[in-house]
C-alpha positions in Angstrom: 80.3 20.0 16.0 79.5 20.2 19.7 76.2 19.5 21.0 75.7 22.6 22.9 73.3 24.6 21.2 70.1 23.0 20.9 69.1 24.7 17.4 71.5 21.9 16.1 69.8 19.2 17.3 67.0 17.6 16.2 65.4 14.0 16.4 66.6 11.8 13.9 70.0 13.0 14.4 72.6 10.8 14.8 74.9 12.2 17.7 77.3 10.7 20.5 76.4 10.9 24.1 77.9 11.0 27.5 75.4 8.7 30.0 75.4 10.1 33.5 77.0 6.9 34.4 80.0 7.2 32.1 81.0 10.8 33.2 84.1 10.4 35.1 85.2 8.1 32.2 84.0 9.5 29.0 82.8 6.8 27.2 80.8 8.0 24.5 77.7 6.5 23.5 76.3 6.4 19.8 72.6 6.9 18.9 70.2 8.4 16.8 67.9 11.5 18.8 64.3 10.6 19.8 63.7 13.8 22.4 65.5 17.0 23.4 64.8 16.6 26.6 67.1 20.5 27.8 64.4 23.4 27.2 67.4 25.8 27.0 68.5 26.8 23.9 72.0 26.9 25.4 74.0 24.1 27.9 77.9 24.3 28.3 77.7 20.4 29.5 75.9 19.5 26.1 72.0 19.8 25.5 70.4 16.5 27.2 68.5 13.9 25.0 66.9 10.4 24.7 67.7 8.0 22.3 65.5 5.9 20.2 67.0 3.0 22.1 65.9 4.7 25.6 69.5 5.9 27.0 69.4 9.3 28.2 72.5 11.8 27.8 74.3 14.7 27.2 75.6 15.4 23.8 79.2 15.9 22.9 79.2 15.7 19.3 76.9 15.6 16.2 78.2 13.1 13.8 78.4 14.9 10.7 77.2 12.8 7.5 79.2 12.9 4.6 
């Protein structure tokens, strides 16, 4: 699931990110939400957040638990 809608998302989720530092690369970054930080409940880049480790990001997927 892409993290574009931000009625998926919600803190505790665990979700990959895309640091504004790793965009021309695409390294993904793996957390768990702390804050939505978009106020839109739609972003075609990914709905921003920060992660309970501090890293701030867009999201590109929600890691779906089994």
């Amino acid at each position: 699931m892409n993290g574009q809608n931000r009625s998926d998302i919600y803190p505790g989720l665990e979700v990959d990110i895309i640091l504004k530092q790793d965009q021309r690369s695409g390294k993904r970054t793996r957390g768990v939400v702390k804050d939505l930080l978009t106020s839109s409940s739609f972003h075609s880049r990914g709905i921003k957040v920060r992660l309970e480790d501090g890293q701030v990001g867009r999201v590109i997927e929600i890691i779906e638990e089994d």
